[in-house]
N, CA, C and O atoms as a printed pandas DataFrame, in Angstrom:
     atom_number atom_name residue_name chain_id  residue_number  x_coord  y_coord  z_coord
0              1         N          UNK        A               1   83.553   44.773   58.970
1              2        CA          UNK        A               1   83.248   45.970   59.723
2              3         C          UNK        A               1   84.249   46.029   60.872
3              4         O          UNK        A               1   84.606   45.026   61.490
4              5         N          UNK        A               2   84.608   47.056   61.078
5              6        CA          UNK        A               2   85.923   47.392   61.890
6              7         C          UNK        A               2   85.513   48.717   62.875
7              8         O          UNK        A               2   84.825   49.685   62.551
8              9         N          UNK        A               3   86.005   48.508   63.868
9             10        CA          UNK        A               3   85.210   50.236   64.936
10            11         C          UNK        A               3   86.478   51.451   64.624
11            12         O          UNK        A               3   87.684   51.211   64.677
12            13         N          UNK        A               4   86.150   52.155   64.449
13            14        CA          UNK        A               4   87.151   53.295   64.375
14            15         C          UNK        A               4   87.459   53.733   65.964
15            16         O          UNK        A               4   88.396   54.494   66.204
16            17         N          UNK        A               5   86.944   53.411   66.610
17            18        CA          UNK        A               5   87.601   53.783   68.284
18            19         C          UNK        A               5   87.980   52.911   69.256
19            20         O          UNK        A               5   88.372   53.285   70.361
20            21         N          UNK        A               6   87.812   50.805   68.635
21            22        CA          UNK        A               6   88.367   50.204   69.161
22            23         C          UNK        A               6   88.651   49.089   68.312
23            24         O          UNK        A               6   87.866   48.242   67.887
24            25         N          UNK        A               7   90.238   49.237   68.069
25            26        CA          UNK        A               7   90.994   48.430   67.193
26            27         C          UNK        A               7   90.692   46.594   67.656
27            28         O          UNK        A               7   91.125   45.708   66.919
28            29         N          UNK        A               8   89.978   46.296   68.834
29            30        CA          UNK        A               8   90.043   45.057   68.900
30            31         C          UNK        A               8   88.653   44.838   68.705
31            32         O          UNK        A               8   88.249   43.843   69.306
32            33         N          UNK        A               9   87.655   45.555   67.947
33            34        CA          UNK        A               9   86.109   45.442   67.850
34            35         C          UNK        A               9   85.841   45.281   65.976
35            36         O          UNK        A               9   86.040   46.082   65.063
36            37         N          UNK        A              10   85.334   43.922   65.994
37            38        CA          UNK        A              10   85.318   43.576   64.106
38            39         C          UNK        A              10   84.450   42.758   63.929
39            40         O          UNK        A              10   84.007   42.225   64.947
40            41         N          UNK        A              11   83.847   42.323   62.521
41            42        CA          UNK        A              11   83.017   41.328   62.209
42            43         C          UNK        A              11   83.464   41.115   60.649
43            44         O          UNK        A              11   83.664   42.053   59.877
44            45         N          UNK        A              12   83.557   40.076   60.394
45            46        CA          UNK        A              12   83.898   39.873   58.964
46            47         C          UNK        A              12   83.219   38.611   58.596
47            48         O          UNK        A              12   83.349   37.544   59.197
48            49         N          UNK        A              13   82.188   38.914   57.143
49            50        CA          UNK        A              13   81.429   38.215   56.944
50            51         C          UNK        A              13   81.575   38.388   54.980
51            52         O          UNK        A              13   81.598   39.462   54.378
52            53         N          UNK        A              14   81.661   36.867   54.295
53            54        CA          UNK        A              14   81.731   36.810   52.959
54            55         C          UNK        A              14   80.254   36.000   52.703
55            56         O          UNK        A              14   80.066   34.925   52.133
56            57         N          UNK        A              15   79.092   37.099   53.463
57            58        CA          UNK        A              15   77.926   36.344   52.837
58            59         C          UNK        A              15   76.897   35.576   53.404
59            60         O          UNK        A              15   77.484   35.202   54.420
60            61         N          UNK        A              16   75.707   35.041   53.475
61            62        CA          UNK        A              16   75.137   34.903   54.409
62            63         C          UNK        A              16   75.378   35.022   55.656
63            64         O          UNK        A              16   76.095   35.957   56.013
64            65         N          UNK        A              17   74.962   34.316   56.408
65            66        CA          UNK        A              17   75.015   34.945   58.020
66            67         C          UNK        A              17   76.055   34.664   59.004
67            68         O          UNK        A              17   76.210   35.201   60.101
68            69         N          UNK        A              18   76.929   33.497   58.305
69            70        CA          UNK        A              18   78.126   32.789   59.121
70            71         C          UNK        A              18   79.302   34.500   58.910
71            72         O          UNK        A              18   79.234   35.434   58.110
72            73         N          UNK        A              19   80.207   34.209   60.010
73            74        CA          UNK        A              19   80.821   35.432   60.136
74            75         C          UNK        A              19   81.432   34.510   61.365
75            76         O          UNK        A              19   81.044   33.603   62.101
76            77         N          UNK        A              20   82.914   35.485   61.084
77            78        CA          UNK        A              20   83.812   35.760   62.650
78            79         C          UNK        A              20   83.717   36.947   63.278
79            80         O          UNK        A              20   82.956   37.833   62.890
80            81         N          UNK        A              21   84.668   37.074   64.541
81            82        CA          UNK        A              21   84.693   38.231   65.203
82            83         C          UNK        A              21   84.789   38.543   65.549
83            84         O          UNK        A              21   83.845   39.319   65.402
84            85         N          UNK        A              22   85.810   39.223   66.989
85            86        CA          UNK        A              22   86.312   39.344   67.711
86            87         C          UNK        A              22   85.438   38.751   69.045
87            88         O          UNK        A              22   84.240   38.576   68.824
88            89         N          UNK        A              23   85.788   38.521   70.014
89            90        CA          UNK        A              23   85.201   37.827   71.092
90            91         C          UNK        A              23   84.122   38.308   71.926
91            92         O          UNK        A              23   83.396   37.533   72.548
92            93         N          UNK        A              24   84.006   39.461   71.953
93            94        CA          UNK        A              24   83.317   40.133   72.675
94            95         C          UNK        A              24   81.665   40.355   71.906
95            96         O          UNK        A              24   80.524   40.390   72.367
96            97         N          UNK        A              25   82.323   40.490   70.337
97            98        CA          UNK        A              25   80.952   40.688   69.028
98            99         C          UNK        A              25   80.481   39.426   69.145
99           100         O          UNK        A              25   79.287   39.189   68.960
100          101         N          UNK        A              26   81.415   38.421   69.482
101          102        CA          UNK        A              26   80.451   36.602   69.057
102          103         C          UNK        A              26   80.088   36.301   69.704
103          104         O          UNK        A              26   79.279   35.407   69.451
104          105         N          UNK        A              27   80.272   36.704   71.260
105          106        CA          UNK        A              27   79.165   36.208   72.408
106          107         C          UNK        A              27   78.530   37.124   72.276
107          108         O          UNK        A              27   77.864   36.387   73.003
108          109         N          UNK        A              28   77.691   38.530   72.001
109          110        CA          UNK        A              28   76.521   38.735   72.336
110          111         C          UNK        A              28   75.506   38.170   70.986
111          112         O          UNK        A              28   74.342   37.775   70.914
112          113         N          UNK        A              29   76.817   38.400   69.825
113          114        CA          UNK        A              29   75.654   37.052   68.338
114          115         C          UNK        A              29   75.652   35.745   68.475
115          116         O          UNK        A              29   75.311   34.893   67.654
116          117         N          UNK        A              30   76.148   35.591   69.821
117          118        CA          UNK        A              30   76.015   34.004   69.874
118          119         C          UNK        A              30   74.806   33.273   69.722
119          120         O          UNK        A              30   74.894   32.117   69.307
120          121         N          UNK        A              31   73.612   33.785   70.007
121          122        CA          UNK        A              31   72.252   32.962   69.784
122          123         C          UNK        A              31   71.636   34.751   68.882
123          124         O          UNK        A              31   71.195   35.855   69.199
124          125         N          UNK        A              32   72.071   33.859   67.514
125          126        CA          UNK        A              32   71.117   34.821   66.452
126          127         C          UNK        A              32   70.134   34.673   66.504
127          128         O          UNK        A              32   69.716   35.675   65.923
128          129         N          UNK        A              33   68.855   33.826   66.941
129          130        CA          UNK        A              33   67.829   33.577   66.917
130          131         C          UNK        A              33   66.913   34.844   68.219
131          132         O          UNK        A              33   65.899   35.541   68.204
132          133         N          UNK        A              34   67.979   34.553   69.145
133          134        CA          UNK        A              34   67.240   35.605   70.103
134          135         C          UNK        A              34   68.177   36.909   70.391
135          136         O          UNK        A              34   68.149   37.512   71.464
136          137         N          UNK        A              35   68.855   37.197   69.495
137          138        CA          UNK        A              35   69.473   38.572   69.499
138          139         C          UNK        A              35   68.668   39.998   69.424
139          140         O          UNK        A              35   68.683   40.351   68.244
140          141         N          UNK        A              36   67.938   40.998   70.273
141          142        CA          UNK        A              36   67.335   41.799   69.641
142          143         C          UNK        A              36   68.648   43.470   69.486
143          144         O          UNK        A              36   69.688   43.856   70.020
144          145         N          UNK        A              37   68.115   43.724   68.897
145          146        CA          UNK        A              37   68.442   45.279   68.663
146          147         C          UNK        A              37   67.743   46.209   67.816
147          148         O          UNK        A              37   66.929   45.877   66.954
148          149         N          UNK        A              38   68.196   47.740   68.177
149          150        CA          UNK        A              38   67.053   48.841   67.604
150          151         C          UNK        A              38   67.750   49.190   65.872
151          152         O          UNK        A              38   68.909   49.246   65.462
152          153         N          UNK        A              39   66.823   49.314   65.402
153          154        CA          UNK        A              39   67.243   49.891   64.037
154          155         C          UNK        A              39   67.553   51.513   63.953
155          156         O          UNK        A              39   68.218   52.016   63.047
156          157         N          UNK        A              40   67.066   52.116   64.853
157          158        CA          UNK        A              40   67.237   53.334   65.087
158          159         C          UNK        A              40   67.662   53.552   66.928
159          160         O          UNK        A              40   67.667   52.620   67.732
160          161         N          UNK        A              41   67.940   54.794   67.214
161          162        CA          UNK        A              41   68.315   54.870   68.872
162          163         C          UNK        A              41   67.159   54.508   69.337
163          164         O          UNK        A              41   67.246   53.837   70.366
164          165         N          UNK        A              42   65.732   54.775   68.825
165          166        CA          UNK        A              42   64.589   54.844   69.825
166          167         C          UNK        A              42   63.976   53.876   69.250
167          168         O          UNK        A              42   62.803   54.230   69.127
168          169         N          UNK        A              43   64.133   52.814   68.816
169          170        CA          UNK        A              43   63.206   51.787   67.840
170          171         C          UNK        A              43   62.920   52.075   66.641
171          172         O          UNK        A              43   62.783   53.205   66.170
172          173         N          UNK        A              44   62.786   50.708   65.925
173          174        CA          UNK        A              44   61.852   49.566   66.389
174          175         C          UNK        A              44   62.958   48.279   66.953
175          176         O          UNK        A              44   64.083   48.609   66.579
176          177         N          UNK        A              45   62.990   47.513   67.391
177          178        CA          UNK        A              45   63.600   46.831   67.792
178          179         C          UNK        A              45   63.218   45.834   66.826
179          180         O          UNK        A              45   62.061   45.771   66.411
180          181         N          UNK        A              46   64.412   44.805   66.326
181          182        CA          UNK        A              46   64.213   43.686   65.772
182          183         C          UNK        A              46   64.744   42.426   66.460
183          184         O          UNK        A              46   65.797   42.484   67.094
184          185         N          UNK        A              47   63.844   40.959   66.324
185          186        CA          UNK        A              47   64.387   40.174   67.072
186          187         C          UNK        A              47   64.646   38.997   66.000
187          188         O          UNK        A              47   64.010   38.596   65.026
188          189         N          UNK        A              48   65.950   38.594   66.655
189          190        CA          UNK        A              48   66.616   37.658   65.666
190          191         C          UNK        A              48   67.356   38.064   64.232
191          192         O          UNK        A              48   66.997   38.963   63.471
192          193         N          UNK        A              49   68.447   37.191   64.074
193          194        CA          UNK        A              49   69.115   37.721   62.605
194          195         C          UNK        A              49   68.808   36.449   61.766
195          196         O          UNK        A              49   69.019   35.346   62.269
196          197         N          UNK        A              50   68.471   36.527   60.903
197          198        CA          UNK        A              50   68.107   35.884   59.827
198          199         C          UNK        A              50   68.437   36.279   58.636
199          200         O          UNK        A              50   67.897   35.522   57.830
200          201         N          UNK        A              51   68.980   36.990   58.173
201          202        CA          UNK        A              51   69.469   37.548   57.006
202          203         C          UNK        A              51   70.795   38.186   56.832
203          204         O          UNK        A              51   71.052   38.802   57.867
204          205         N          UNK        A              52   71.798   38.306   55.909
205          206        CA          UNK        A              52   72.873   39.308   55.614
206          207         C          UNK        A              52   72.597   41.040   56.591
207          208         O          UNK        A              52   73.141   41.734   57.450
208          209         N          UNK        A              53   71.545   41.016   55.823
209          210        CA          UNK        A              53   70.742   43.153   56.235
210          211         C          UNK        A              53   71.199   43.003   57.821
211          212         O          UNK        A              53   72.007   43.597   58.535
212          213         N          UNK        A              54   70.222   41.849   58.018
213          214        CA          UNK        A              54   69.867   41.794   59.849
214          215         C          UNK        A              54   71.476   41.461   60.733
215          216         O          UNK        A              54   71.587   41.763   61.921
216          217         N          UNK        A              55   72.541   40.863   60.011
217          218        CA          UNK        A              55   73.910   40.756   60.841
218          219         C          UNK        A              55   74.158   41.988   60.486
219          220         O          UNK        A              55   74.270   42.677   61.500
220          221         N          UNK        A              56   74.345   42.806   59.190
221          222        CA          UNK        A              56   74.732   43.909   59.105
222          223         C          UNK        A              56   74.313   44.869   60.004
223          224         O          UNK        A              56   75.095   45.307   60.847
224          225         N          UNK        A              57   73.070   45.279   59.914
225          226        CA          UNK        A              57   72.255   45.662   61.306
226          227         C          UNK        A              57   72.680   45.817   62.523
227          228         O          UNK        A              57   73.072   46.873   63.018
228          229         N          UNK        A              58   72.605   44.626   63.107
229          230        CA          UNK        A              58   73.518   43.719   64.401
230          231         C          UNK        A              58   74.663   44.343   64.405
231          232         O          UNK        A              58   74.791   45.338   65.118
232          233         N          UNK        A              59   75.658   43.906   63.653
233          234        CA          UNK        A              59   77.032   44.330   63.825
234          235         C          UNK        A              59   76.972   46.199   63.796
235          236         O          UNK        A              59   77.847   46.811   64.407
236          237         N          UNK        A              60   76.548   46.492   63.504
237          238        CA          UNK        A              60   76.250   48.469   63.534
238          239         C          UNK        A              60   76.232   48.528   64.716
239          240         O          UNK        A              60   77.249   48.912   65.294
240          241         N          UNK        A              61   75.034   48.153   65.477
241          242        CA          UNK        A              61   74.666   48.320   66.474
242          243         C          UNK        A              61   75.876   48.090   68.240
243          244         O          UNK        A              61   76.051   48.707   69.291
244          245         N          UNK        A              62   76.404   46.803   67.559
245          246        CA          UNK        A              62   77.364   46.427   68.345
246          247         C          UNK        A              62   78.765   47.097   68.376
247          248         O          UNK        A              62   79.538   47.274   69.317
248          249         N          UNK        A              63   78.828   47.324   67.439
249          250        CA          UNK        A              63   80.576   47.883   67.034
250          251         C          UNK        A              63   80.562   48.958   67.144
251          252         O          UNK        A              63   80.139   49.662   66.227
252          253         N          UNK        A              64   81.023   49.487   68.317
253          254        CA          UNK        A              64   81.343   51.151   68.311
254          255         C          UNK        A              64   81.791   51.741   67.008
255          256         O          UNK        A              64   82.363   51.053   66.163
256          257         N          UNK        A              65   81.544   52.951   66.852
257          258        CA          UNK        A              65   81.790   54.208   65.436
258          259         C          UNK        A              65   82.114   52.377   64.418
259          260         O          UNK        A              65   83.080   51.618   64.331
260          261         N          UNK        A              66   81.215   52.380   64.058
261          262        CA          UNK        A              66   81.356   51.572   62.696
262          263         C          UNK        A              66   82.018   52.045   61.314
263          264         O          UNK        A              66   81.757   53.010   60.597
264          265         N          UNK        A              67   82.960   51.030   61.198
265          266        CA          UNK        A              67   83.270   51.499   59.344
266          267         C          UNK        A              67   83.336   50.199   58.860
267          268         O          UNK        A              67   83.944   49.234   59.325
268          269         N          UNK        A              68   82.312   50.330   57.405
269          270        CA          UNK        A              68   82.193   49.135   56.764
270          271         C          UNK        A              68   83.443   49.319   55.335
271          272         O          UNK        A              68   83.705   50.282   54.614
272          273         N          UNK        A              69   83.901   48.134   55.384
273          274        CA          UNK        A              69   84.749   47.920   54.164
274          275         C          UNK        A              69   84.300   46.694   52.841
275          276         O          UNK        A              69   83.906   45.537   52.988
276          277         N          UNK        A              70   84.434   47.132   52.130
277          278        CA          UNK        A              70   84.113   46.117   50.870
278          279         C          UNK        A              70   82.905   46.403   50.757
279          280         O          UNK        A              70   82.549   47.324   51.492
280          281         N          UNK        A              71   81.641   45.681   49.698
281          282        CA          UNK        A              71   80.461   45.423   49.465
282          283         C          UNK        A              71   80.005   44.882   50.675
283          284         O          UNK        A              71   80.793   44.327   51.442
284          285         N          UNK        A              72   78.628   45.005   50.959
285          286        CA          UNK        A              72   77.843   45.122   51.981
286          287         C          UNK        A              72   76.294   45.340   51.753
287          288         O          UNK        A              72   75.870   46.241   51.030
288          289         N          UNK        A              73   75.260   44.202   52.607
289          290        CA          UNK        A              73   74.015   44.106   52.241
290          291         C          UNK        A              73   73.597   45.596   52.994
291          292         O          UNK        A              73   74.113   46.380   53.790
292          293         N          UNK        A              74   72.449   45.478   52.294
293          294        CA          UNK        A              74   71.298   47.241   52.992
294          295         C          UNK        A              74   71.324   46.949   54.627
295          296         O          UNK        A              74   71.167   45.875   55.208
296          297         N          UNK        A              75   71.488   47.812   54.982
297          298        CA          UNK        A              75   70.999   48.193   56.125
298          299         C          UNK        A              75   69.384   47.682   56.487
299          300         O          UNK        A              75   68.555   47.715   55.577
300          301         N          UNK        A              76   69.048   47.282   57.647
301          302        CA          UNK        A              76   67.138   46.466   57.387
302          303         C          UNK        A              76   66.621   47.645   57.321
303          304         O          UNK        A              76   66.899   48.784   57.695
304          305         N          UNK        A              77   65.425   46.861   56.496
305          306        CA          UNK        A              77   64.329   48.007   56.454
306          307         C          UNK        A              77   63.733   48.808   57.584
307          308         O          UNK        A              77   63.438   47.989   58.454
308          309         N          UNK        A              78   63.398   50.098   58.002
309          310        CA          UNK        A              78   62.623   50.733   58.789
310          311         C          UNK        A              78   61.250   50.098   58.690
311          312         O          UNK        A              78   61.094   49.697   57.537
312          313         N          UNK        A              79   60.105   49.830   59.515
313          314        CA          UNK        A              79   58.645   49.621   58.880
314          315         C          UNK        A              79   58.200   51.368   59.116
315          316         O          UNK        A              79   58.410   52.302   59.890
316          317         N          UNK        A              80   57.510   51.058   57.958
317          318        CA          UNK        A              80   56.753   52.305   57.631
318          319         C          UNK        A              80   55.429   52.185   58.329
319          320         O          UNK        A              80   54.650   51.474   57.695
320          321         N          UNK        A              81   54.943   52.671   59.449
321          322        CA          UNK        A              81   54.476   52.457   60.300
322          323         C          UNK        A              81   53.417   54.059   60.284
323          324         O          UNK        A              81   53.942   54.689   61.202
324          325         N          UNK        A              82   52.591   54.701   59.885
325          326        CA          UNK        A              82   51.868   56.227   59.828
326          327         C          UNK        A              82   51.822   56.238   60.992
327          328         O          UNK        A              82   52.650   57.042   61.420
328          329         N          UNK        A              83   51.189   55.683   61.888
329          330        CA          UNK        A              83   50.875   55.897   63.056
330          331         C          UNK        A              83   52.219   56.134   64.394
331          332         O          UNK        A              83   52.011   56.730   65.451
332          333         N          UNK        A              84   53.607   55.477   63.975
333          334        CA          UNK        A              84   54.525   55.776   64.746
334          335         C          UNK        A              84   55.848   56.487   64.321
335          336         O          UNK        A              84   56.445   56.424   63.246
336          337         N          UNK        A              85   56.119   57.123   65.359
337          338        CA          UNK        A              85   57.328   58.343   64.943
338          339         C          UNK        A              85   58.331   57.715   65.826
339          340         O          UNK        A              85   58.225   57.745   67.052
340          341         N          UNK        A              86   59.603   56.972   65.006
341          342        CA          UNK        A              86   60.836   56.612   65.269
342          343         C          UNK        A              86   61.728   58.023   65.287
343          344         O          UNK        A              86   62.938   57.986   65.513
């Protein structure tokens, strides 16, 4: 994943959760365990990466105007939640 508005903003990952990345992306994934971010602008917030989805996720969130290249896990799930409007 590469930012389309800042050539020094990237993450490159062949697969589970290990990944490089430019310096600025690896200190705020530096503790995946307590990383949160929103899946949408207004929530839900997820905490911790534990999965391919969840760095993919992560890295969206982090990397200005995102463009993904190559194969790439889903995006995380939304919870389907009746009672709340994301």
């Amino acid at each position: 994943m590469t930012s389309q508005t800042d050539p020094d903003r990237w993450l490159e990952s062949t697969g589970g959760i290990d990944f490089t990345a430019d310096a600025e992306t690896s200190y705020e994934l530096g503790d995946l365990d307590r990383f949160v971010y929103p899946l949408t602008p207004v929530g839900p917030g997820v905490r911790g990466v534990r999965t391919p989805s969840e760095l993919f996720g992560a890295a969206w969130c982090l990397i200005p105007s995102p463009q993904v290249a190559g194969d790439h896990p889903p995006y995380p799930d939304i919870p389907n939640d009746p009672d709340v409007i994301y």
